[in-house]
N, CA, C and O of each residue as an XYZ file, in Angstrom:
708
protein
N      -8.399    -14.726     21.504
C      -8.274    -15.919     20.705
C      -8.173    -15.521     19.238
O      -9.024    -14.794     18.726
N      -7.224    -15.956     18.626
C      -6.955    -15.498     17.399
C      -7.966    -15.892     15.953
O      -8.154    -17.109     15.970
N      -8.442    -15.445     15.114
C      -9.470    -16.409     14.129
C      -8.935    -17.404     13.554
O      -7.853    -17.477     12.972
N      -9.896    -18.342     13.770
C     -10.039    -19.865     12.630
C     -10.913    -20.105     11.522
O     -11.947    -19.446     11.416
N     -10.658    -20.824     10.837
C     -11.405    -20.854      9.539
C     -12.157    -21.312      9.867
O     -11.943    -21.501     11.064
N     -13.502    -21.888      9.473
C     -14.100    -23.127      9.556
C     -13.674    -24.290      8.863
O     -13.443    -24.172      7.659
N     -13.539    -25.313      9.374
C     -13.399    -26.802      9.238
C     -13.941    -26.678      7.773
O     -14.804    -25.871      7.428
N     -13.195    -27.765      6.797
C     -13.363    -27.522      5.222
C     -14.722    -28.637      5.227
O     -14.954    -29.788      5.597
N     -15.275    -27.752      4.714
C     -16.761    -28.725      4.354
C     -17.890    -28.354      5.326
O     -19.075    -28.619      5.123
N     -17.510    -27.853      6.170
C     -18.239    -28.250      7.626
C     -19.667    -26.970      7.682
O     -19.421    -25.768      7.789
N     -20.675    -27.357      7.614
C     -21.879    -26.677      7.744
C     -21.539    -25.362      8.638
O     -21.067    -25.763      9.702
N     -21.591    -24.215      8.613
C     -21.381    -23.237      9.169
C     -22.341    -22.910     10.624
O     -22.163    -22.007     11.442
N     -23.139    -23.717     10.616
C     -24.083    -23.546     12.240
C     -23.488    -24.984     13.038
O     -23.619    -24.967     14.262
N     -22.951    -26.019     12.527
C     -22.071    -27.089     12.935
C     -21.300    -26.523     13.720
O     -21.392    -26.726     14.931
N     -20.324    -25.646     13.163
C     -19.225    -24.873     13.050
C     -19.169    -23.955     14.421
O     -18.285    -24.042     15.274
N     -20.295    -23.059     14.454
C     -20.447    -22.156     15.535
C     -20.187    -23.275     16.793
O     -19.225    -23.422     17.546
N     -21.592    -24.056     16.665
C     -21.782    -24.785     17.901
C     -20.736    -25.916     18.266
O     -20.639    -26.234     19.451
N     -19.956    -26.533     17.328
C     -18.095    -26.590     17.551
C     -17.801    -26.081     18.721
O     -17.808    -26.374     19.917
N     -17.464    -24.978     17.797
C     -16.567    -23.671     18.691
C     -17.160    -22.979     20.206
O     -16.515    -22.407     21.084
N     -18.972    -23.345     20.110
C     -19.208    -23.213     21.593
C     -18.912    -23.770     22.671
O     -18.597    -23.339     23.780
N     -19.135    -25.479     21.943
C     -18.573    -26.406     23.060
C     -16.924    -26.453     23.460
O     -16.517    -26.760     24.580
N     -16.147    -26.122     22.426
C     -14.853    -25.622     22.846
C     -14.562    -25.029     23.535
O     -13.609    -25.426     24.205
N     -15.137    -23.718     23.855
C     -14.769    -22.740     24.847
C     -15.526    -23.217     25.982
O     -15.147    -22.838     27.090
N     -16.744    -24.145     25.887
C     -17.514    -23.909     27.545
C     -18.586    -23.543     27.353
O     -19.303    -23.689     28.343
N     -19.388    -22.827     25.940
C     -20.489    -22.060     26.565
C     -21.684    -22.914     25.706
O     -21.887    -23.246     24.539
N     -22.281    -23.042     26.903
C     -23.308    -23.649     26.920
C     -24.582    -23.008     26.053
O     -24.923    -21.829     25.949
N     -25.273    -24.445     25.356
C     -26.361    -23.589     24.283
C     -27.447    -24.421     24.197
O     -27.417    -25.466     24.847
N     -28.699    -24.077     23.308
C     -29.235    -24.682     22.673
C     -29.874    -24.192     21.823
O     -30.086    -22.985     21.941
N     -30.379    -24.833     20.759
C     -30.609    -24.092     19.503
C     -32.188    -24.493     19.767
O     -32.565    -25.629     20.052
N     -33.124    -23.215     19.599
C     -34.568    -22.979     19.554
C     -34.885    -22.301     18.463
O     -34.088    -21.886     17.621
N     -36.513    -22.130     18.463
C     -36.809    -21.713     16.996
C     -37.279    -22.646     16.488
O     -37.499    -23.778     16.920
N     -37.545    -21.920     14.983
C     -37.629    -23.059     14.159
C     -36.332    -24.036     13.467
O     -36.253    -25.168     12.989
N     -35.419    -22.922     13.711
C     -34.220    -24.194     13.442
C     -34.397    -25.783     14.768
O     -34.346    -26.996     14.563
N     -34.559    -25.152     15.769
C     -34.283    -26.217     16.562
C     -35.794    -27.066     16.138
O     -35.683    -28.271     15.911
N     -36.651    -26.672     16.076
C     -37.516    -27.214     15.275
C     -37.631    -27.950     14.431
O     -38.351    -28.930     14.620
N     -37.014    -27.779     13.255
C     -36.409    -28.486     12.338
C     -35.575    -29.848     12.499
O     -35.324    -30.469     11.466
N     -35.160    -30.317     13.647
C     -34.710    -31.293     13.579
C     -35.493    -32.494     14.344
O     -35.228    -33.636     14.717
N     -36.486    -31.704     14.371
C     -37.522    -33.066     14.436
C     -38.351    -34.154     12.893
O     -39.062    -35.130     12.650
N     -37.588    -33.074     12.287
C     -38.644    -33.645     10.997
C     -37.563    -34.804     10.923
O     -36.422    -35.023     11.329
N     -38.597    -35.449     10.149
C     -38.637    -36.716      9.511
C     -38.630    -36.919      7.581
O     -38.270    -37.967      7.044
N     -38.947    -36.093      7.064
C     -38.864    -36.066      6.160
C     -38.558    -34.846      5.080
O     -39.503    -34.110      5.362
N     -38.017    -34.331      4.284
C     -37.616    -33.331      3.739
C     -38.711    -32.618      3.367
O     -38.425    -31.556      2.816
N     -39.855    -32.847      3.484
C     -41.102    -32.785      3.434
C     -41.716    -31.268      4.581
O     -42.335    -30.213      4.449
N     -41.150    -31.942      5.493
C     -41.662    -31.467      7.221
C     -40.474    -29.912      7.538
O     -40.814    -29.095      8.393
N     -39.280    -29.734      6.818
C     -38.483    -29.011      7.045
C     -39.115    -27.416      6.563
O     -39.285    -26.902      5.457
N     -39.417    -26.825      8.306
C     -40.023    -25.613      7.879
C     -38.673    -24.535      7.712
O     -37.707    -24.504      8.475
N     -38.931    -23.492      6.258
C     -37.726    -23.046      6.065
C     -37.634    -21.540      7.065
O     -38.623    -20.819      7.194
N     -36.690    -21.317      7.528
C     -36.212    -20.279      8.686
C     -34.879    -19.440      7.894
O     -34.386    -19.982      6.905
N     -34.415    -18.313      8.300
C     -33.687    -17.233      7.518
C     -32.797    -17.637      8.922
O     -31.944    -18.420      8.504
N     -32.678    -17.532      9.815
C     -31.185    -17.953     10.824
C     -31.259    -18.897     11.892
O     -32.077    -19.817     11.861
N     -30.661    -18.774     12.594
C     -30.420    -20.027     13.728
C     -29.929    -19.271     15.388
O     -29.023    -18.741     16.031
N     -31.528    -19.800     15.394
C     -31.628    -19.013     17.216
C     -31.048    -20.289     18.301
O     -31.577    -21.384     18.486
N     -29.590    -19.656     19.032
C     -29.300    -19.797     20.140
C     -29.338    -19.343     21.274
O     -28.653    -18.340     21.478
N     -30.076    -19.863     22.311
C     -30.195    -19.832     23.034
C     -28.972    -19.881     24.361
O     -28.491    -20.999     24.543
N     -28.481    -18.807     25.232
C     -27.423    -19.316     26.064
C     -27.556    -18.278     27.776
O     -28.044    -17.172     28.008
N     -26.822    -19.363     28.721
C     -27.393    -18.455     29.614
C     -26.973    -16.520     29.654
O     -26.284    -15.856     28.880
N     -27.606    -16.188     30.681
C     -28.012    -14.515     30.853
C     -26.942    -14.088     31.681
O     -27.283    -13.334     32.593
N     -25.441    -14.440     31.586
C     -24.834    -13.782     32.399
C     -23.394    -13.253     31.518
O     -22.965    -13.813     30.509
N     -22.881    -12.224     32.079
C     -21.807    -11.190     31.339
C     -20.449    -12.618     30.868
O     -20.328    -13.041     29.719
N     -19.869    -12.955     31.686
C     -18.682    -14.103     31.365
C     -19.340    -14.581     29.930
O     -18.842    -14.162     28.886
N     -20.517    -15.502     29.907
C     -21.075    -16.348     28.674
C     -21.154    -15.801     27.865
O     -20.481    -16.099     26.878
N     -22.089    -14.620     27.851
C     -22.694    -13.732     26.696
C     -21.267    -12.847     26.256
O     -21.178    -12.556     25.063
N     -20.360    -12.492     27.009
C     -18.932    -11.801     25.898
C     -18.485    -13.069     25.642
O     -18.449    -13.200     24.419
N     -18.174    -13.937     26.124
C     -17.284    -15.243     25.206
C     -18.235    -15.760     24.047
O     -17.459    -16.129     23.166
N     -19.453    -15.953     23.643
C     -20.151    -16.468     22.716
C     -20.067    -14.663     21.731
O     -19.790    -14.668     20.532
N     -20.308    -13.512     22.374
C     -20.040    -12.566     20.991
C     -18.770    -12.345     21.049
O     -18.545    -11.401     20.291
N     -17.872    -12.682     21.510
C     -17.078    -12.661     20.632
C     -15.942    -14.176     19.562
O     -15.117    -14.248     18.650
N     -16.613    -14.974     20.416
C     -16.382    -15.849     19.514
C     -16.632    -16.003     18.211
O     -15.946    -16.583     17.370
N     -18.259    -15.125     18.021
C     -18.576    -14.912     16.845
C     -18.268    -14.257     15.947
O     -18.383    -14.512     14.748
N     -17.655    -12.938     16.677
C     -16.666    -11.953     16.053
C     -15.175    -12.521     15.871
O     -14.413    -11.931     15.106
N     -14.784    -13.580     16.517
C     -13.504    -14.095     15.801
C     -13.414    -14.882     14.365
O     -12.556    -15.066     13.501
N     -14.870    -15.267     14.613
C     -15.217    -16.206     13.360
C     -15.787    -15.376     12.119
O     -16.796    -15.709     11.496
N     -15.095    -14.378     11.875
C     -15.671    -13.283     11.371
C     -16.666    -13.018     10.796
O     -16.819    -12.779      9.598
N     -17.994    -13.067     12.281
C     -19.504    -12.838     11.820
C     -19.657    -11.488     11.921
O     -19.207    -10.967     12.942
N     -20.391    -10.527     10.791
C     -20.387     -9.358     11.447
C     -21.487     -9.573     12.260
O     -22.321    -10.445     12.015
N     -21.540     -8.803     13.249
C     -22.655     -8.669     14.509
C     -23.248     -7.048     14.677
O     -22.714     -6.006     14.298
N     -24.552     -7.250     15.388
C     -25.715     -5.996     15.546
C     -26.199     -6.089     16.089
O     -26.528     -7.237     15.789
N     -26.967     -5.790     17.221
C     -27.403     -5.173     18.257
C     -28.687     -4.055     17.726
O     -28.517     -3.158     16.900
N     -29.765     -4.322     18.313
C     -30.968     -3.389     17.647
C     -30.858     -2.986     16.543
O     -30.850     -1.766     16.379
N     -30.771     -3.615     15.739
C     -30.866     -3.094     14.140
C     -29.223     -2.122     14.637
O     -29.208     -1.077     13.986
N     -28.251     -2.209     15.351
C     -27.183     -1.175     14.961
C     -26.044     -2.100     14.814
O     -26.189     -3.262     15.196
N     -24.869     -1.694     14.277
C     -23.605     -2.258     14.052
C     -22.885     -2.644     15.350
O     -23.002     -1.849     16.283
N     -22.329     -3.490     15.496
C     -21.354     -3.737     16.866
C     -20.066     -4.434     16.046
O     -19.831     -5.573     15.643
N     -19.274     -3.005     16.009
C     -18.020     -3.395     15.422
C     -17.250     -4.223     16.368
O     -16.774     -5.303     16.017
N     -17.074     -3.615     17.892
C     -16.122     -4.390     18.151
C     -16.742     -5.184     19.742
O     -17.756     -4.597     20.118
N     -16.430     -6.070     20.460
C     -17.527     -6.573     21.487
C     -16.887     -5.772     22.743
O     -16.269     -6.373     23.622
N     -17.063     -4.508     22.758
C     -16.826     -3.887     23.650
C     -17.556     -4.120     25.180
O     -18.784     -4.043     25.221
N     -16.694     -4.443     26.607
C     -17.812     -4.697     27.632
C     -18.858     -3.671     27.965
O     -20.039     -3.858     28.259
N     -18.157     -2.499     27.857
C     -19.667     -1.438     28.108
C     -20.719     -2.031     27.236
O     -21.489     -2.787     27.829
N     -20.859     -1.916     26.382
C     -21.975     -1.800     25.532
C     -22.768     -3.305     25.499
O     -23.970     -3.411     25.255
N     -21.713     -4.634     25.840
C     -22.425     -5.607     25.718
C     -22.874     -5.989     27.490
O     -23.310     -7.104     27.777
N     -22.752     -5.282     28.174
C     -23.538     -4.913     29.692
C     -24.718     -4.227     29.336
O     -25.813     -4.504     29.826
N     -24.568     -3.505     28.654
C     -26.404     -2.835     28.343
C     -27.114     -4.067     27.255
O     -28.268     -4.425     27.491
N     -26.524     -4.543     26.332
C     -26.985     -5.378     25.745
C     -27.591     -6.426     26.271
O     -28.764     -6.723     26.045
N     -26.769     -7.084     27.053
C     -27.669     -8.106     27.908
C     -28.371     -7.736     28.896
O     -29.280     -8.502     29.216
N     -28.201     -6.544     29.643
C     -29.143     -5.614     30.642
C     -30.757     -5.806     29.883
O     -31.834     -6.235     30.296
N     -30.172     -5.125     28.281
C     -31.605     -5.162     27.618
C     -32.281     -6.540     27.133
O     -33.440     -6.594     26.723
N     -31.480     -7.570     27.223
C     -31.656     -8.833     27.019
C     -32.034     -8.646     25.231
O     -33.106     -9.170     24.930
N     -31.335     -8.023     24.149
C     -31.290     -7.581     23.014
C     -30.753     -8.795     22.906
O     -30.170     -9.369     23.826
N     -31.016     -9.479     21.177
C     -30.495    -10.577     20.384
C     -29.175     -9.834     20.045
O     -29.150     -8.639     20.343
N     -28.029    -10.395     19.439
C     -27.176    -10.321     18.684
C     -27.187    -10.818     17.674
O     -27.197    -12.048     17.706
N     -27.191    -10.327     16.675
C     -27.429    -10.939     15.170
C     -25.966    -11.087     14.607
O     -25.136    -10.188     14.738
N     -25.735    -12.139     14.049
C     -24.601    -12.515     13.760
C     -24.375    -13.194     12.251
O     -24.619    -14.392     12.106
N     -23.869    -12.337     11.065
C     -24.223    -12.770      9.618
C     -23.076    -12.674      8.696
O     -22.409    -11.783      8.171
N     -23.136    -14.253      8.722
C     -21.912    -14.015      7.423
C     -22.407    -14.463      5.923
O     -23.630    -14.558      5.811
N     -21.801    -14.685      5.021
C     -22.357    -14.790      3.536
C     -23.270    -16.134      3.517
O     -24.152    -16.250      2.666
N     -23.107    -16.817      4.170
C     -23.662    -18.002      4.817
C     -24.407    -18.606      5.602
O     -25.103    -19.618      5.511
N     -24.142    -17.714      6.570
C     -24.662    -17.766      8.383
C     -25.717    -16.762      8.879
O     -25.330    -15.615      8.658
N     -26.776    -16.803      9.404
C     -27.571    -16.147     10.557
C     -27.588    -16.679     12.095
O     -28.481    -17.339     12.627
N     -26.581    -16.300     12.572
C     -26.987    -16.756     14.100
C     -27.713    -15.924     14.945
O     -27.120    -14.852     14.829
N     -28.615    -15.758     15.711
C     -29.335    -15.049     16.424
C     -28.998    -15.591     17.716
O     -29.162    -16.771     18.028
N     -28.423    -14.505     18.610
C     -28.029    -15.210     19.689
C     -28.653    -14.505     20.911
O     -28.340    -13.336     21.135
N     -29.550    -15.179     21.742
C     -30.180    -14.790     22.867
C     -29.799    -14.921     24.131
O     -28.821    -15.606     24.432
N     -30.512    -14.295     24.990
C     -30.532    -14.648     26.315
C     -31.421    -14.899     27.393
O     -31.276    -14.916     28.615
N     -32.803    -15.174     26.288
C     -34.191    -15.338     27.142
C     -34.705    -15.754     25.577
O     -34.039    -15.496     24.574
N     -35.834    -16.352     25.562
C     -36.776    -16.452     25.222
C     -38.445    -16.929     25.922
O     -38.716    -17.423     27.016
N     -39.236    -16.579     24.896
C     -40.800    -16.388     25.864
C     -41.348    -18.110     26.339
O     -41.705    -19.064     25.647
N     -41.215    -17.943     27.698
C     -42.161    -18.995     28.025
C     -41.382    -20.520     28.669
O     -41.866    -21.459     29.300
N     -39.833    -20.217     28.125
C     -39.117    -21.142     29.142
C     -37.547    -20.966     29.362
O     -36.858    -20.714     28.373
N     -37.015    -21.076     30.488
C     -35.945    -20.335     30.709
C     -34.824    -21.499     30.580
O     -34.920    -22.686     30.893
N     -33.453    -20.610     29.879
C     -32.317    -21.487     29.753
C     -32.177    -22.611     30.614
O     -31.797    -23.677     30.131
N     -32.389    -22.528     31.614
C     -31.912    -23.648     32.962
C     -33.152    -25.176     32.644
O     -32.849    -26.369     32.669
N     -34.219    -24.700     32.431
C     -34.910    -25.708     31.929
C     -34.820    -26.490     30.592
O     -34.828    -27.721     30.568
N     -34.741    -25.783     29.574
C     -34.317    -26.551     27.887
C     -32.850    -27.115     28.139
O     -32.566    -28.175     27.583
N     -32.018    -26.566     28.834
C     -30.672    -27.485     29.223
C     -30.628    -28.700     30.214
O     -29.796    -29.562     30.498
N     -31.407    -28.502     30.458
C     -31.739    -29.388     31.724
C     -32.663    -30.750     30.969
O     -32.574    -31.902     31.392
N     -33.630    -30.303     29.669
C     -33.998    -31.506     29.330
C     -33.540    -31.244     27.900
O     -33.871    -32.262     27.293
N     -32.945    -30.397     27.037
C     -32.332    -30.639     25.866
C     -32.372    -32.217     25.339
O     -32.494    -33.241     26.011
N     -32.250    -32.080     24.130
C     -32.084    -33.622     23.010
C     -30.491    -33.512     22.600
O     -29.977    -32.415     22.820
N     -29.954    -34.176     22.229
C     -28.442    -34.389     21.504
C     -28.615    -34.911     20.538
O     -29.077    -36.050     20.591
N     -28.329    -34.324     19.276
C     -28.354    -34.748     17.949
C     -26.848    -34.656     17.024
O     -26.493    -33.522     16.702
N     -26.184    -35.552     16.704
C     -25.017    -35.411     16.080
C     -25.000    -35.352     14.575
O     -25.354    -36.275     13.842
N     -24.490    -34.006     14.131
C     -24.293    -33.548     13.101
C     -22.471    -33.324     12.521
O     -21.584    -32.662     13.060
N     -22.417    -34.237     11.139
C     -21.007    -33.990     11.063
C     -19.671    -34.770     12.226
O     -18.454    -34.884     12.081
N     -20.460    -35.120     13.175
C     -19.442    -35.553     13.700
C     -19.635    -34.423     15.145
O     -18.874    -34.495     16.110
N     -20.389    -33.761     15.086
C     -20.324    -32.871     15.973
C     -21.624    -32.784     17.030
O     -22.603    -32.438     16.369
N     -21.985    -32.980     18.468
C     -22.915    -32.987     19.060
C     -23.699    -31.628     19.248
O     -23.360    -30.893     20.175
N     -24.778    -31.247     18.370
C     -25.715    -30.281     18.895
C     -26.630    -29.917     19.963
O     -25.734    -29.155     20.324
N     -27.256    -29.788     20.544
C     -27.741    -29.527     21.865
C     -29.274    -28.709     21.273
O     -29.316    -27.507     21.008
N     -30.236    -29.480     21.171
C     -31.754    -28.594     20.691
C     -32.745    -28.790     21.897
O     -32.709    -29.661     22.766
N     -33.442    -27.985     21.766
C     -34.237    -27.812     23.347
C     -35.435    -29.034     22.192
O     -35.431    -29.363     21.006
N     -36.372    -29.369     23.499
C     -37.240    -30.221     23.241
C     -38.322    -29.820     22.614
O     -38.721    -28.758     23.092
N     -39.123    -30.305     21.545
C     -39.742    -30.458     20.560
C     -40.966    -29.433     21.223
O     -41.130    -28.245     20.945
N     -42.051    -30.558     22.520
C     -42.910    -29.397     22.954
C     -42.424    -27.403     23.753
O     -42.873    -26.258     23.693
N     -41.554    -27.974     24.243
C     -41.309    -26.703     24.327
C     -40.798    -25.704     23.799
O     -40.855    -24.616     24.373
N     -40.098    -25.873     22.412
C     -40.403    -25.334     21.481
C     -41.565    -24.758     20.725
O     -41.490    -23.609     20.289
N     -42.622    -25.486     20.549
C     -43.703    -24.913     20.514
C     -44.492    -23.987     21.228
O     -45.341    -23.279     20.687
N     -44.126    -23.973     22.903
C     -44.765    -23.812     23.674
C     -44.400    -22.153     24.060
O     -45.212    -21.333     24.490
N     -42.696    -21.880     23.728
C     -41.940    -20.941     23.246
C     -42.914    -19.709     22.290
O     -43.395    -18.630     22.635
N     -42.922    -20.283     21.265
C     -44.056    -19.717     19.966
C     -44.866    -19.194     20.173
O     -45.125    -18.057     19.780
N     -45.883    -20.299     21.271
C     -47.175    -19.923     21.960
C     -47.082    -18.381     23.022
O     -47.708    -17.331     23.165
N     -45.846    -19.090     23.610
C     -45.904    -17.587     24.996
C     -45.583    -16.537     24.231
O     -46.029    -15.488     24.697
N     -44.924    -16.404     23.141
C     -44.246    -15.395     22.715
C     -45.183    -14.311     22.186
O     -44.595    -13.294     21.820
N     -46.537    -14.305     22.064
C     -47.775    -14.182     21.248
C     -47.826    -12.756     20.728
O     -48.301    -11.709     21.168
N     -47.051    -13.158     19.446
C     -46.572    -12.103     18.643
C     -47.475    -12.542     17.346
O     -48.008    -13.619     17.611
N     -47.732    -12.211     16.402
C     -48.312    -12.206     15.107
C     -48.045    -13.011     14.375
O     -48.869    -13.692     13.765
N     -46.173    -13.141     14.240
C     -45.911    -14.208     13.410
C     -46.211    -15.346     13.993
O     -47.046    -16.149     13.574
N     -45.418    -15.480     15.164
C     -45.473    -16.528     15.584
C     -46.602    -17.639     15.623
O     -46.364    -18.847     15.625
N     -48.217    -16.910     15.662
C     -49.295    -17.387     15.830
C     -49.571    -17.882     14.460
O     -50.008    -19.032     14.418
N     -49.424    -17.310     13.406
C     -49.273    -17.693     11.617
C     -48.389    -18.509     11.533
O     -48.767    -19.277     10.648
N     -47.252    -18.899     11.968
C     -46.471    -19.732     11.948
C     -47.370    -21.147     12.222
O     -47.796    -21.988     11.432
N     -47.450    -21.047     13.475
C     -47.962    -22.079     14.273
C     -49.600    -22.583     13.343
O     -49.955    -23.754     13.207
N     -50.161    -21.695     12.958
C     -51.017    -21.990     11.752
C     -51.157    -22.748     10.743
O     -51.971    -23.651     10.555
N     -50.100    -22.241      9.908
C     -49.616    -22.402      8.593
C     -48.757    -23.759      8.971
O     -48.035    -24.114      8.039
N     -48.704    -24.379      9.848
C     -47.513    -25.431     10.110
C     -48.024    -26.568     11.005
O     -47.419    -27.614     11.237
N     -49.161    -26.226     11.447
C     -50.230    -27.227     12.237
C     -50.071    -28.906     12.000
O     -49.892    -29.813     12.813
N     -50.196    -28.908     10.728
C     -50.526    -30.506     10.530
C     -48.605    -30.716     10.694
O     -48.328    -31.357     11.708
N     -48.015    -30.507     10.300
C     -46.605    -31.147     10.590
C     -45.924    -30.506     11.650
O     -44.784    -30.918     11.865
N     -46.419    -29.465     12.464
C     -46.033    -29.791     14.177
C     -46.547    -30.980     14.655
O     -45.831    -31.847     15.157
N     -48.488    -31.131     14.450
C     -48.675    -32.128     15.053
C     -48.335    -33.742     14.993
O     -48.424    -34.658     15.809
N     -47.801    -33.611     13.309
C     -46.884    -34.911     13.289
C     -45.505    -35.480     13.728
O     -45.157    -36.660     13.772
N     -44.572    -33.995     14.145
C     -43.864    -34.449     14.508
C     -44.214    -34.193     16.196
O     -43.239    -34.571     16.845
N     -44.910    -33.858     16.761
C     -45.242    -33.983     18.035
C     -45.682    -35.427     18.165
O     -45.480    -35.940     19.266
N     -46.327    -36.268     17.100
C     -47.073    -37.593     17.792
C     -45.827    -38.524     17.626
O     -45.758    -39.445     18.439
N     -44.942    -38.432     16.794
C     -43.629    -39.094     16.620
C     -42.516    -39.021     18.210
O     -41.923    -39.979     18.706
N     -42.519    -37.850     18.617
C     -41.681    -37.597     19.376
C     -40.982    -38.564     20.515
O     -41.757    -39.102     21.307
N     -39.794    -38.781     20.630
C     -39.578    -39.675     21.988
C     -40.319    -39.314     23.069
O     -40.213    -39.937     24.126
């Protein structure tokens, strides 16, 4: 597929998730980005450095989403290393290792997965939210399990996160549909 610009104006994580639903591949955005769109007030918006997608764990999905990203000329990396080009060897060990792909343009952090801790793709798609941005339908996994994500993941930050952010998780948890 040959490269496209992004759409003039158009938020650059809009943009990606565009171009996912174009091709087919299925997503949802977790994290604290996906997080983030529970707030309610500009207030509640916890700030995050990229935008974790979530997509399923199989070779077809995971080369069409990196290289979609590489058409959109994100550079991409693999364990802290360069991935010039989305070669299938290498992105068979990549998802073997279930490794993020980091994907960064002057603009953009996409972090693109194929697991995260504590709930599996088939479930956050299965109850995902739809939020339209731009004109464009996003796909964010649900509010508690997002959190719940954080929790299993029980890494250092994550637990400081969840700390430091207490009173406006729990507000937008009592809000929640």
């Amino acid at each position: 597929m040959p490269a496209r610009s992004p759409s003039a104006g158009m938020d650059p994580y809009v943009e990606v998730c565009k171009r996912f639903a174009e091709e087919g591949i299925r997503y949802v955005i977790v994290g604290v980005f996906g997080i983030n769109f529970y707030a309610r007030q500009v207030g509640e918006i916890i700030t995050t450095a990229d935008c974790d997608m979530l997509i399923p764990a199989t070779f077809p999905t995971f080369q069409k989403a990196v290289r979609l990203l590489a058409d959109m000329e994100f550079a991409l990396e693999a364990g802290g290393e360069p991935l010039p080009t989305p070669d299938p060897v290498i992105l068979r060990g990549i998802l073997r290792a279930r490794a993020v792909v980091r994907a960064d343009t002057a603009d953009a952090r996409v972090d693109l997965c194929t697991q995260i801790a504590g709930v599996r793709f088939s479930e956050l798609w299965k109850q995902r939210r739809e939020f339209v941005v731009e004109g464009v339908t996003l796909y964010i996994g649900r509010l508690q399990q997002l959190i719940n994500s954080k929790r299993a993941a029980n890494r250092s930050k994550d637990e400081l996160f969840l700390e430091q952010h207490k009173e406006t998780i729990q507000s937008m948890l009592r809000r929640r549909p």
